[in-house]
N, C-alpha and C positions, 0 to 999 in steps of 0.2 A: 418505350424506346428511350434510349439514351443520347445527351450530345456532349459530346466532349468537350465543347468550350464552355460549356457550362459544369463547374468543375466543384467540390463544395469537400471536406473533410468529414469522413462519420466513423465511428466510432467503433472499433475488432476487438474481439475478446480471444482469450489465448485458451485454450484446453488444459488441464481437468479446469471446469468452472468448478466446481468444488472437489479441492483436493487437500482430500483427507476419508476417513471410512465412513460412506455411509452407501450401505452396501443394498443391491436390489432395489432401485428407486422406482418409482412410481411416481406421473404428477400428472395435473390436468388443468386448464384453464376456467376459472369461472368470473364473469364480468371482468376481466380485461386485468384478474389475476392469479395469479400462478401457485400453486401448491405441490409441497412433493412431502413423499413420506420414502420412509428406508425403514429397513429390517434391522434388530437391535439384540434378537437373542437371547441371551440372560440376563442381560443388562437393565436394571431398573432405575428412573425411569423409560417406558421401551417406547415404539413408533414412533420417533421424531415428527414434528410437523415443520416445515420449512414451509417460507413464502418469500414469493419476488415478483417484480412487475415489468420484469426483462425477459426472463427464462436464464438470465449470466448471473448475477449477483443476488443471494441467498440471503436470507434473516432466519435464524431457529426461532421459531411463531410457538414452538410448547410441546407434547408431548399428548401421547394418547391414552395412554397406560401406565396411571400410578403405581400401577401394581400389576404380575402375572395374575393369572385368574385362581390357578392352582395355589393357592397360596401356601401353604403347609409344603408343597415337593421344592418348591422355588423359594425356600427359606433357606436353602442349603446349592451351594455352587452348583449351577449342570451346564459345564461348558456346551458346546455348539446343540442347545436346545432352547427353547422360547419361541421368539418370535420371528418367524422366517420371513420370507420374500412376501410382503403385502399388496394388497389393490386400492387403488384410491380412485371413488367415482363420486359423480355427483347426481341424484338422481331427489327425483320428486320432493324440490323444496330441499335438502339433506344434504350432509356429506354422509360416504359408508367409505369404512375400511372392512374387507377382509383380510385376515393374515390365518396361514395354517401355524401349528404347534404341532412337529413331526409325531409327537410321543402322544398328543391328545385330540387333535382335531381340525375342524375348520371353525375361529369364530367369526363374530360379525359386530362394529360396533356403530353407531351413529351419533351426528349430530348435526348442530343448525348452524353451525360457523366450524369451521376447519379448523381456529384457535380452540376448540373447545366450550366448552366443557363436553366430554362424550360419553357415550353411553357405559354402560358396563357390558363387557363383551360376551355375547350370546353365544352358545356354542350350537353351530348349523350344522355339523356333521362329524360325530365322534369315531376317534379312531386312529388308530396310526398309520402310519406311512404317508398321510394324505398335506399333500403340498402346494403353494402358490395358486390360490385360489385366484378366481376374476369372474367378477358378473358381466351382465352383460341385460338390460332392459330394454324390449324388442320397442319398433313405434307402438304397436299395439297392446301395451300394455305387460306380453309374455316376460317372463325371466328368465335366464339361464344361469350358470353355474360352469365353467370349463379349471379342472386345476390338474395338477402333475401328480408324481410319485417320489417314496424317496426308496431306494433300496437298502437303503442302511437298516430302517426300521420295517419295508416289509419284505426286502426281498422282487421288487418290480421295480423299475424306472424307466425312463425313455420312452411312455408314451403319454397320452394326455385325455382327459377322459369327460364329457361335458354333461351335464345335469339339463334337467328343466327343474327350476327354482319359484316355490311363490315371491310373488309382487314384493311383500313387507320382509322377503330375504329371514322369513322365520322357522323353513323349512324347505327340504328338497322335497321335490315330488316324486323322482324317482332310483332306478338302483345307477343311475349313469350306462350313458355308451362311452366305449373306445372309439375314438372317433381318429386318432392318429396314433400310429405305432411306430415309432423310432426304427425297432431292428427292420422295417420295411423299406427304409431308407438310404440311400450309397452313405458308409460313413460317420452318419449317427448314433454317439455311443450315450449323450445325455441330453434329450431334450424335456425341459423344465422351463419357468419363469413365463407361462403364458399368460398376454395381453389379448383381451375378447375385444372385437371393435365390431359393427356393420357402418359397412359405406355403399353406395351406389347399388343397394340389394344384393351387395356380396356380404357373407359375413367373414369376419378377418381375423385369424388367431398369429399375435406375432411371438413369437418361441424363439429363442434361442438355443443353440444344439453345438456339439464339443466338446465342452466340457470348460469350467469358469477361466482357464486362463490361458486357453486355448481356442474356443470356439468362434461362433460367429451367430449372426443376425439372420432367421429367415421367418417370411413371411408365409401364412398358408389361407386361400381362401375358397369361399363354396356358397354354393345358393342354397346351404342348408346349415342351421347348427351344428348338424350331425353328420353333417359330409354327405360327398366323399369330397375332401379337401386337394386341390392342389396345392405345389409347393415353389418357393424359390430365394435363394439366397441373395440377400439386399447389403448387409455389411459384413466386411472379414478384414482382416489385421493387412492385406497384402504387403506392400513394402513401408507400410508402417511402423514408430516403432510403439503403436500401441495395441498390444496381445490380446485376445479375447475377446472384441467390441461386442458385447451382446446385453440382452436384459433388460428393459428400461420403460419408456412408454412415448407415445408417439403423442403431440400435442398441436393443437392448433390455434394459430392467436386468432385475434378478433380481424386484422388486418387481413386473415387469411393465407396466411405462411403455416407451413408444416414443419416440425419439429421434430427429432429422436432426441431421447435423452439416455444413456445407457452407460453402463460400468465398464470400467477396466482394473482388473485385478494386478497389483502392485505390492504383495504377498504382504512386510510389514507393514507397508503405509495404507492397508486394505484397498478399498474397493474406490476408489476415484471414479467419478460424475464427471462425463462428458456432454457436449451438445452438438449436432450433428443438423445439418441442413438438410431439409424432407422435402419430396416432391411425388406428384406422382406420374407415370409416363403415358403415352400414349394407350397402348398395349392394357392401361389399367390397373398397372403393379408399381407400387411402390419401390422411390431410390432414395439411397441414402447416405449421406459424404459426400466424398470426392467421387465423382460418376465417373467408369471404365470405359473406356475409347473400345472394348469390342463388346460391352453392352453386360458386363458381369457382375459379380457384387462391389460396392463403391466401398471405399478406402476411409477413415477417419481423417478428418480435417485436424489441423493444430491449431489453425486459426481460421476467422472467419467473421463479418460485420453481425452488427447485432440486431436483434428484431428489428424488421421496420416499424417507426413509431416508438423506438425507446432509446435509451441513453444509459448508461453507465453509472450505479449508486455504489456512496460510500458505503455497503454492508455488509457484513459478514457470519456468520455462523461466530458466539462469542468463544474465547480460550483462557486469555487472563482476566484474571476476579479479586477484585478491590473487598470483597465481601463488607458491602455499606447496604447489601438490602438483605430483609429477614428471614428470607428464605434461600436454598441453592439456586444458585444461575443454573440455564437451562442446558450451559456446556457437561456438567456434572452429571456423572452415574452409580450405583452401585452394581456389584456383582451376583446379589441376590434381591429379594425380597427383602424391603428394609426395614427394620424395626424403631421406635422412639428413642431408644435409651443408646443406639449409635450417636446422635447428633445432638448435644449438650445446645449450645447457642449457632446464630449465624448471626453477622452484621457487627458493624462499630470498625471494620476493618480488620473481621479474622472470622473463623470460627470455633468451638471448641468440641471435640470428639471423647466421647468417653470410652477408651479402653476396653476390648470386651474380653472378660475371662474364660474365653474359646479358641484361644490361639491354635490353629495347625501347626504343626512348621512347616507345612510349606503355604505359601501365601498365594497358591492357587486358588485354594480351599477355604480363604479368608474372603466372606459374604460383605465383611464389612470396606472392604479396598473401594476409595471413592478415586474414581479415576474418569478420565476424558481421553478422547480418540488423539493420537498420535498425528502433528502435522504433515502434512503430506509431501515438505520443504523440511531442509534443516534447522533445529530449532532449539530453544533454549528453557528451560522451565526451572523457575526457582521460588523458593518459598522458604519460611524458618519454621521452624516445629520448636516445642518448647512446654516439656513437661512437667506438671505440676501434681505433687504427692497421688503419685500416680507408685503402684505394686512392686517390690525386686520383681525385673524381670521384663519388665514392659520395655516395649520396644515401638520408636514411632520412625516413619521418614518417609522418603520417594520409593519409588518403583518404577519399574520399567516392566509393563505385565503380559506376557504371551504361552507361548506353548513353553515357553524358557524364561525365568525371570531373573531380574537385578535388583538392589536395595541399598540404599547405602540411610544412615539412619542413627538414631541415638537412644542407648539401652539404658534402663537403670541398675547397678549392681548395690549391692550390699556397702560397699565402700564409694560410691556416687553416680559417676555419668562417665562411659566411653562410648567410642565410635563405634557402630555396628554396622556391619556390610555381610551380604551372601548374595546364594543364584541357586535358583531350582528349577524342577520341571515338572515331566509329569510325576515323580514318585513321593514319596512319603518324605524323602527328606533335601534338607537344603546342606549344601558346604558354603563354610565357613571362610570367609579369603581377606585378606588385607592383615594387616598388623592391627592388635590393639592400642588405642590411643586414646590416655585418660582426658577427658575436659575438664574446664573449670566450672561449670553450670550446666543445667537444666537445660540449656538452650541451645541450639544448633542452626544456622542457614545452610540450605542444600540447593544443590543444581544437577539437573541433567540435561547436556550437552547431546543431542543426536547430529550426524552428519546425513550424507546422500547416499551411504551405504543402504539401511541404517545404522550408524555403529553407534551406543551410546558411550558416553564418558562421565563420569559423576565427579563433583566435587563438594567440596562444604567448608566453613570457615565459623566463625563464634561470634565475631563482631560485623558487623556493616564495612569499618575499616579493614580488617584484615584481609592479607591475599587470601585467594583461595587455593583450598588446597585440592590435589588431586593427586589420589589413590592410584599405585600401579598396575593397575586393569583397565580393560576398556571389554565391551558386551555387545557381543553382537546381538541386534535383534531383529528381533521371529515374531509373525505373526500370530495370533491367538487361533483358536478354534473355530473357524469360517468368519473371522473378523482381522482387523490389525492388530497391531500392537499400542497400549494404554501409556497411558501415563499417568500415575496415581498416587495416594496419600493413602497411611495407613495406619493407625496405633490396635497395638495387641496386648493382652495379660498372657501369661501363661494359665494354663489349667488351673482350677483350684485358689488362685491368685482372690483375695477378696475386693468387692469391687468398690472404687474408690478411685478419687485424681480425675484427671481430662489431661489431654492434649494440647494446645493452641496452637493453630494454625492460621499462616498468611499475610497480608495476600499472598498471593498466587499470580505468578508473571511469566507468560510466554511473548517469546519475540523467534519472530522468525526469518531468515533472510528473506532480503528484497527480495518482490515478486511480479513479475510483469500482469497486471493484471488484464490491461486494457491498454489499447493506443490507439491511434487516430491513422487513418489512410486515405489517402485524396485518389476519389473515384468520379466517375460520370454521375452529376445529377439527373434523377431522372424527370425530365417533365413531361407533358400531356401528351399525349398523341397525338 
């Protein structure tokens, strides 16, 4: 119960809690903290690991996957493949991630801390099409196995199909049942992203069905593995204005509150992490949100007080990089499998890149582009580039990287250093845009400028004092290949170029506008009954 003159300030959190791309999350709570993992695609390092001890404010804890497993096919760009929609459990002493690889399988990886170090990932069931894996370890010791379909690679999607699994998750024991089928359903054109739960000797698949930025939240349950499953829709967009609420994982704190945690697609600024208020009703079914006055699926919240038993920390997922430690921050990716002779030094307050004589032209196709996820707010990224006897022809600078890209950057010619800028996409080649303009040096500062479009604006300048300049273009931009759009560093050779020089780069500074993160609202305290 509550009394109203007994009155106290606590502490609301504003929706996306993390906004920016980390797309298909998964978390679960172990001793009273929080873990979440996202799907990362081609992107090397891949499965993020975040931690928190609120479920609102995030720290990036490390990465799963130095490396794709594949390592030879994923040395070379393969947009919207790698590592798709993951599971993150904890079971017997362990963490376990499953993640599918639409093109190769389901693997499996483990360990003893969530930070890592983890295993090298096991592959549980080879093949294609096979998507968004989730186990599921009965009290009695059984295992299961429930994941999806993708039709791109087999031709089937929209149902979900569930295993019996050994214990040590090193093998399936059987050929799978279909245990739900989408086209059976009013409506259902992709259901994907299942979460396995049992509660009260129900077992609980929660799916989302629509399609990613469209759909919604339903839950399906059965006194059997294998069904036969009822169904019912718990979250949908209604008159919100956040599209698609689906995907995610339901958590529970130690205090005993139930959680949703789930994406909303935001096309360039990808995939935004929301947190939704969980309950369950009488009836035995889960609600979620804002709850419907005639009893339907609940509405996304924008806001809402924070776990009970927690409070509001300074942390965040890192963006700008001072680069004063020896290794990359854990904001940093590459676009392929990464090799040694990309990254010359890090630390002392730069790093240095060595030019690789494999240049595409188009910079889609460039494995070496070190980039990070675009803010979720308007934002600012600058950095200087600054090259040294480095091949005619090299080119280094920013990027703006998606289905469509930007560059604005500094070539070397024959006669010394001018300004280099283009925009490409999917094809073989890039156009050329802005005026040439000779510099006096090696050196270049650059910026990219996004607004709430997102529209980007680049600029650059030579000295620390001078204004900046800004080139008559501006770039809209586009999300990448089932991810957002990047923000990135890059130096190239042209073909055949002998190798030789480095780059220097940095630091590296994003500032983003002001962001409400948290505030305070005077509510009823609650005391004893």
């Amino acid at each position: 119960m509550t009394t109203m003159g007994n009155r106290h300030r606590i502490p609301v959190y504003n929706n996306p809690i993390l906004n920016g791309d980390w797309p298909d999350p998964d978390a679960i709570q172990v001793d009273g903290v929080y873990y979440l993992i996202a799907s990362s695609f081609n992107r090397v390092p891949g499965l993020p690991v975040l931690r928190s001890k609120n479920l609102v404010d995030w720290e990036h804890a490390g990465h799963a996957l130095p490396e794709l497993p594949q390592v030879g096919h994923y040395s070379l760009v393969r947009h919207g493949s790698g590592v798709w929609a993951p599971a993150l459990r904890h079971h017997d002493g362990k963490f376990w991630i499953f993640y599918p690889d639409p093109d190769h399988g389901i693997f499996v990886l483990s360990a003893d801390k969530a930070e890592g170090p983890w295993s090298a990932p096991h592959l549980l069931y080879a093949g294609r099409g096979l998507i968004d894996p989730c186990p599921l370890w009965d009290e009695d010791g059984t295992a299961y196995l429930v994941h999806g379909w993708a039709k791109s690679r087999i031709g089937v999607k929209n149902r979900l199909t569930v295993h019996r699994m050994s214990p040590d998750a090193s093998k399936l024991l059987d050929h799978g049942t279909h245990v739900i089928n989408g086209e059976d359903l009013p409506g259902f054109t992709t259901l994907e992203g299942p979460k396995f739960y049992k509660r009260d000797g129900w077992y609980w698949i929660f799916a989302p069905a629509g399609g990613v930025a469209t759909g919604w939240q339903s839950v399906f349950r059965s006194r059997s593995p294998f069904g036969p499953y009822e169904e019912r829709r718990v979250l949908e967009q209604g008159d919100s204005p956040v599209n698609g609420p689906h995907q995610g994982a339901w958590v529970t704190t130690p205090q005993g509150e139930d959680w949703f945690l789930h994406f909303q697609d935001r096309g360039a600024y990808g995939r935004v992490v929301h947190l939704q208020p969980m309950g369950w009703g009488a009836d035995g079914w889960p609600w979620m949100g804002k709850t419907a006055d005639d009893g339907g699926p609940g509405t996304p919240v924008l806001s809402h007080p924070y776990p009970v038993g927690t409070s509001p920390e300074d942390i965040a997922p890192p963006t700008s990089d001072n680069f004063t430690s020896p290794g990359l921050g854990r904001q940093w990716h590459w676009q392929a499998n990464p090799r040694d002779e990309w990254l010359s030094t890090c630390g002392g307050g730069h790093l240095v890149l060595r030019p690789q004589a494999n240049d595409p032209i188009n910079l889609r196709e460039l494995p070496n582009v070190l980039a990070q996820i675009l803010p979720g707010e308007p934002s600012t990224f600058t950095t200087t580039v600054e090259l040294d006897d480095v091949p005619v022809g090299t080119r280094a600078g920013v990027v703006v990287l998606g289905q469509r890209y930007a560059w604005l950057g500094i070539v070397r010619t024959e006669h010394g250093y001018v300004l280099g800028s283009g925009t490409g996409s999917e094809g073989p080649h890039e156009q050329h845009i802005g005026r040439a303009v000779a510099l006096p040096g090696p050196r270049i500062e650059l910026q990219i400028r996004t607004d709430e479009a997102p529209q980007a604006t680049f600029a650059w300048r030579v000295g620390p004092t001078d204004p900046w300049q800004i080139p008559i273009w501006d770039f809209d931009v586009v999300e990448g290949r089932w991810i957002g759009a990047e923000l990135g560093i890059f130096a190239a050779s042209p073909l055949g170029s002998p190798e030789h020089g480095s780059v220097r780069v940095g630091p590296v500074r994003v500032d983003t506008a002001p962001v409400l993160r948290a505030t305070t609202q005077r509510i009823a305290a609650p005391v004893s009954p």
